[in-house]
C-alpha positions, 0 to 999 in steps of 0.5 A: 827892912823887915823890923819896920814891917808888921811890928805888931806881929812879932816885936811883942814875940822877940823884940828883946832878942832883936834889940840884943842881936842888933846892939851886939852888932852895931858897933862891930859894923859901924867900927868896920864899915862893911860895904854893906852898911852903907848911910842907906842900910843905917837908915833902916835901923830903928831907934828902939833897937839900939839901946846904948845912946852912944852907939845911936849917935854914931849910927846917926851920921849927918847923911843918915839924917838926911836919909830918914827925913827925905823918907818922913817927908814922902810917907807924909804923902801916903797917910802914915 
């Protein structure tokens, strides 16, 4: 997802207004459950861009957790 890539080229810029967008979205999409925000999709939203606690809670479902440690355990293997 394109807020994991190059942070440092554009989350000084409009990292406020990203976190604004996405906060503003996230509980319509997790109330909803578009097809397109599946447990993969939800995974690809980072911490810092879901400011209220609540919301990132429900983000995080159990499937969502074992999404993101499957993926911190391989880029353990490619030095990040």
């Amino acid at each position: 997802m394109i807020l994991a890539c190059n942070e440092h080229k554009w989350k000084s810029f409009v990292g406020d207004e990203v976190k604004a967008w996405v906060g503003g979205r996230l509980e319509v999409w997790i109330d909803k459950k578009p097809e397109r925000f599946a447990d993969y999709r939800k995974s690809t939203i980072p911490d810092w861009a879901v400011y209220d606690k609540e919301l990132l809670k429900k983000l995080r479902s159990k499937k969502v957790e074992e999404i993101l440690s499957k993926r911190k355990c391989s880029s353990a293997f490619i030095g990040k």
